[in-house]
C-alpha positions in Angstrom: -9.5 -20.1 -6.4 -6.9 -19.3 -4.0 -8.7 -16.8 -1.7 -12.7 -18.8 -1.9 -13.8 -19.1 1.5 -11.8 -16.1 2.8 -13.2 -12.7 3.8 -11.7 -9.3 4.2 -11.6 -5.5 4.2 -10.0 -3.5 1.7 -9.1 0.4 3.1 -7.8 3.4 0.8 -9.4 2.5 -2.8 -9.7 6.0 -4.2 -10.6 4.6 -7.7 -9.7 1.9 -10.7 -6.0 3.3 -10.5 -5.3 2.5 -7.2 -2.9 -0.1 -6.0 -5.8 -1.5 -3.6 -8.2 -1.8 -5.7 -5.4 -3.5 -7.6 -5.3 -6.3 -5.2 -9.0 -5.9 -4.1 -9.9 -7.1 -7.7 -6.7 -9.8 -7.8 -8.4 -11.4 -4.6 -11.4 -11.5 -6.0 -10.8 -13.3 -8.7 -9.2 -15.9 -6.9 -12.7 -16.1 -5.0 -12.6 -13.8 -1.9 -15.4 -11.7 -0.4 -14.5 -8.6 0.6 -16.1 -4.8 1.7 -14.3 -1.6 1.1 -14.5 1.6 3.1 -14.6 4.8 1.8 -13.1 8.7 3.3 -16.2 10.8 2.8 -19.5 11.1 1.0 -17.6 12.4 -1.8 -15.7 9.1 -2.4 -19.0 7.2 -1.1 -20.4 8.0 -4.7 -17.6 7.3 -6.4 -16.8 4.0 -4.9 -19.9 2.7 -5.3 -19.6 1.3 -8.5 -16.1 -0.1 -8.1 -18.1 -1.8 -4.9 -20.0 -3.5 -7.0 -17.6 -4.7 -9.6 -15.8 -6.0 -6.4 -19.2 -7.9 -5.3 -18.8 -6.6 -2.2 -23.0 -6.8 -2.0 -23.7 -3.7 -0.5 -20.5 -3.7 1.8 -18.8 -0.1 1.2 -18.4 1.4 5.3 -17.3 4.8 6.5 -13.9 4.8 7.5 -12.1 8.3 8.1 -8.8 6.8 10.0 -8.7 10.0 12.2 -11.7 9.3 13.7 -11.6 6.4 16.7 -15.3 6.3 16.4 -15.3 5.3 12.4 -12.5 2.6 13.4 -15.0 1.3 15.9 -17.9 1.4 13.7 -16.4 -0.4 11.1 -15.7 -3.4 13.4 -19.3 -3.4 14.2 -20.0 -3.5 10.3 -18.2 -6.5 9.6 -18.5 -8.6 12.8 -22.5 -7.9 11.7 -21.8 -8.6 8.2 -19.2 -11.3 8.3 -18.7 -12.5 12.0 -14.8 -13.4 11.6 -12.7 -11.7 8.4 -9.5 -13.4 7.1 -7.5 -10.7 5.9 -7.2 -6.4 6.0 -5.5 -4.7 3.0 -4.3 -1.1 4.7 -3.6 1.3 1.7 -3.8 5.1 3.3 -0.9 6.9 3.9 -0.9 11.1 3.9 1.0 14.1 4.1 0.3 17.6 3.7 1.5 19.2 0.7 4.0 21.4 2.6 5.7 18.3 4.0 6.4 17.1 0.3 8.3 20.0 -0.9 10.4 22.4 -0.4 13.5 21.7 2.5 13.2 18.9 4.5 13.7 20.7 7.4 11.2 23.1 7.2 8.7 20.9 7.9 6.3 21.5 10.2 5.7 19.7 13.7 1.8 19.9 12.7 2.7 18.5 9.4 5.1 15.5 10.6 2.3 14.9 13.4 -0.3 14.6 10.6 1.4 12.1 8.2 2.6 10.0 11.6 -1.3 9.5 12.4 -2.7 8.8 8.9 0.0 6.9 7.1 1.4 4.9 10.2 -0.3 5.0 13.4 -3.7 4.2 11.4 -2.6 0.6 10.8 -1.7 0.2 14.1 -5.3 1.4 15.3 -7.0 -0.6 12.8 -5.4 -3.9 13.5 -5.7 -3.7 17.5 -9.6 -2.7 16.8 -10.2 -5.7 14.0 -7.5 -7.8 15.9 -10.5 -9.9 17.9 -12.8 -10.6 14.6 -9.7 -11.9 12.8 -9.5 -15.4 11.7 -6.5 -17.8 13.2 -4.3 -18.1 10.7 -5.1 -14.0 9.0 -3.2 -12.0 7.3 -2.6 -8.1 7.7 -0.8 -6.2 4.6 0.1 -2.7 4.0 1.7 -0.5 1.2 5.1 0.9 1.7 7.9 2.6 -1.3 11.7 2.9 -1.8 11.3 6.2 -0.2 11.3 5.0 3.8 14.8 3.1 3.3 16.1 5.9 0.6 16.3 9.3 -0.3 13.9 10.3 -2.9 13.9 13.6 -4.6 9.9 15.3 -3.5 9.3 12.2 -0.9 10.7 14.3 2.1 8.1 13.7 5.0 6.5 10.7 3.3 9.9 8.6 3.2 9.7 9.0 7.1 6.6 8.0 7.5 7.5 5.1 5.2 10.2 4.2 7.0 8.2 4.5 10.1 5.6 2.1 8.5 7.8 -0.5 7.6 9.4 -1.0 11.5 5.9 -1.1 12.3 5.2 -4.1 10.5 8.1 -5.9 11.7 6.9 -5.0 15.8 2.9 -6.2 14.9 4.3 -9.4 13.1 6.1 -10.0 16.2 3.1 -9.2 18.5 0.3 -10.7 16.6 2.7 -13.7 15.4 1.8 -15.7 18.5 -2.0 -15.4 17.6 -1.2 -17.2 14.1 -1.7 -13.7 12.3 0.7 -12.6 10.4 1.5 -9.2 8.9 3.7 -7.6 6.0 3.8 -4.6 3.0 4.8 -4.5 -0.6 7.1 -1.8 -1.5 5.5 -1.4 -4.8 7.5 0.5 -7.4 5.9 3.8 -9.0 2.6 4.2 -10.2 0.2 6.9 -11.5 -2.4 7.1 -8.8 -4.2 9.7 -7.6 -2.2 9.7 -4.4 1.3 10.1 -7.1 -0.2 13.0 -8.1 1.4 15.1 -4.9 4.3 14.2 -5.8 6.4 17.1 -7.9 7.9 15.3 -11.2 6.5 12.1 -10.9 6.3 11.9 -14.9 10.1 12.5 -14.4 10.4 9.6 -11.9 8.0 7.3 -13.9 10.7 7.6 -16.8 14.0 7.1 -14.5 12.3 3.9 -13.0 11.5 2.5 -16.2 14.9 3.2 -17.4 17.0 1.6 -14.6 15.2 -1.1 -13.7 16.5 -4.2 -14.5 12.8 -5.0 -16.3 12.9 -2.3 -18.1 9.6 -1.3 -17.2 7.1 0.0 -14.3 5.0 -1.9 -12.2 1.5 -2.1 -12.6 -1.6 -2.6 -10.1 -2.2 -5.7 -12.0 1.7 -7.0 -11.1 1.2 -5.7 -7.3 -2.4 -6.8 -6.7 -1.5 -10.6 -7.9 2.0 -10.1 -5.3 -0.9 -9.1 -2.9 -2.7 -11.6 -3.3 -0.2 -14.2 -2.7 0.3 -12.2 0.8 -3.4 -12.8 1.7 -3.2 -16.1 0.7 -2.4 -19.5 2.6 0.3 -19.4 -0.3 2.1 -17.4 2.2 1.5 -19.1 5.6 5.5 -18.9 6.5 5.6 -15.2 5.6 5.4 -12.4 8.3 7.1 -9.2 8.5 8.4 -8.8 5.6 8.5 -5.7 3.0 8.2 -7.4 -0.5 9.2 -5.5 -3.5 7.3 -5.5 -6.4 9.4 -2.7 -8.4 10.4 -4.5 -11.9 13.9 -4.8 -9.3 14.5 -0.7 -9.3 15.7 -1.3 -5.5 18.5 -3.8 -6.1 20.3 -0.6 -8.6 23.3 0.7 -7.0 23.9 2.5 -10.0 22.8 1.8 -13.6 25.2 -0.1 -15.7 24.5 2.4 -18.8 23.3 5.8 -19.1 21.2 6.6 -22.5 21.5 9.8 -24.3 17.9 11.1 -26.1 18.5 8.7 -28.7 18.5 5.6 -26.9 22.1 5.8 -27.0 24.7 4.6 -24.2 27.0 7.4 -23.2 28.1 5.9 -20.2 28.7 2.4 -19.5 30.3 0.7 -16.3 33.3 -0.8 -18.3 34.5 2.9 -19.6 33.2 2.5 -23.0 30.9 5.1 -24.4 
């Protein structure tokens, strides 16, 4: 029971698939109490269930991250609900679909501005307005990919917002540091979610992954929400701005060591043979 006695708010669960609910459900099994928000009344209904496998007892808040007001409201909810929280699990990031295809730099000002707000100045906002109804030694994590520190064929406007992201992490571990909180992201590898959906050839990218990586496999929510976990945990009390991978080691390949042909044949390998 690694999280009992620990509170927090979980942001961006679209649905059973996604990498926070992933970690929601890892921290709850280690014991944690936790509320979730949800985007609309549209998700409202859908979330309500996974709520309640969460045990989140009723706790499922408005929180549209483009609105100051909801930020605000949402502090409310839990100071009411919980007085001080222990840890905030920030899983929303978005771009328009323009921004992920196409030429790089056709992308629109209204487009970049967009994905800036939602994926990286969001977690910003939400950590200065939780900031005074977090515990003393709390912990702040966020979800980041391979796409902000390399180019990634359909990422385009998301890697910069990634990338953005992830130096945002480092500045608020620095800045909250001295308050005992600390904060960092896993840099989870690919996964079907409903967010991977915008992404052209994901199936494509699904396979490659799988195929380089020195696992031999893909990640799965299960794998990330445990790492998650560990983040939220006092298992982690010396760890603060840091971007963990959790990518079956895909981002350690400078190039794979063989190539396989249909057949599950190498016809390239690094010594020359084939």
């Amino acid at each position: 029971m690694l999280m009992e006695g620990k509170k927090g708010i979980v942001l961006g669960i679209a649905n059973k698939k996604s990498i926070a609910f992933g970690i929601a459900n890892a921290c709850r099994e280690q014991g944690a109490q936790m509320a979730i928000t949800f985007l609309n009344e549209r998700f409202e209904q859908k979330l309500a269930p996974i709520a309640d496998d969460l045990e989140c007892d009723g706790r499922l808040y408005p929180c549209d991250v483009s609105k100051p007001e909801e930020i605000k409201a949402l502090r409310a909810s839990l100071e009411k609900d919980f007085g001080k929280i222990d840890f905030i699990v920030h899983s929303i990031a978005f771009a328009p679909k323009e921004g992920l295809e196409g030429r790089f730099s056709d992308i629109s000002k209204e487009s970049f501005n967009i994905a800036m707000d939602i994926s990286v100045f969001s977690l910003i906002e939400v950590a200065k307005e939780l900031k005074p109804i977090l515990s003393d030694n709390a912990s702040i994590l966020t979800l980041t990919y391979l796409g902000g520190v390399q180019y990634i064929p359909n990422y385009n406007l998301m890697g910069v917002a990634k990338a953005a992201l992830e130096m945002t992490v480092k500045y608020l571990a620095e800045d909250f540091g001295k308050d005992g909180i600390r904060v960092n992201a896993i840099s989870a590898g690919p996964i079907k979610t409903l967010a991977a959906a915008g992404i052209d050839d994901f199936s494509f990218m699904l396979k490659w992954n799988a195929a380089h990586a020195p696992l031999k496999q893909n990640v799965t929510i299960h794998q990330v929400g445990n790492s998650g976990m560990y983040l939220l945990s006092d298992l982690s009390s010396g760890v603060t701005g840091e971007i963990h991978y959790v990518d079956c080691g895909y981002n350690i390949m400078g190039m794979p060591a063989t190539v396989e042909d249909e057949n599950g044949k190498a016809k390239l390998a690094w010594n020359g043979e084939s």
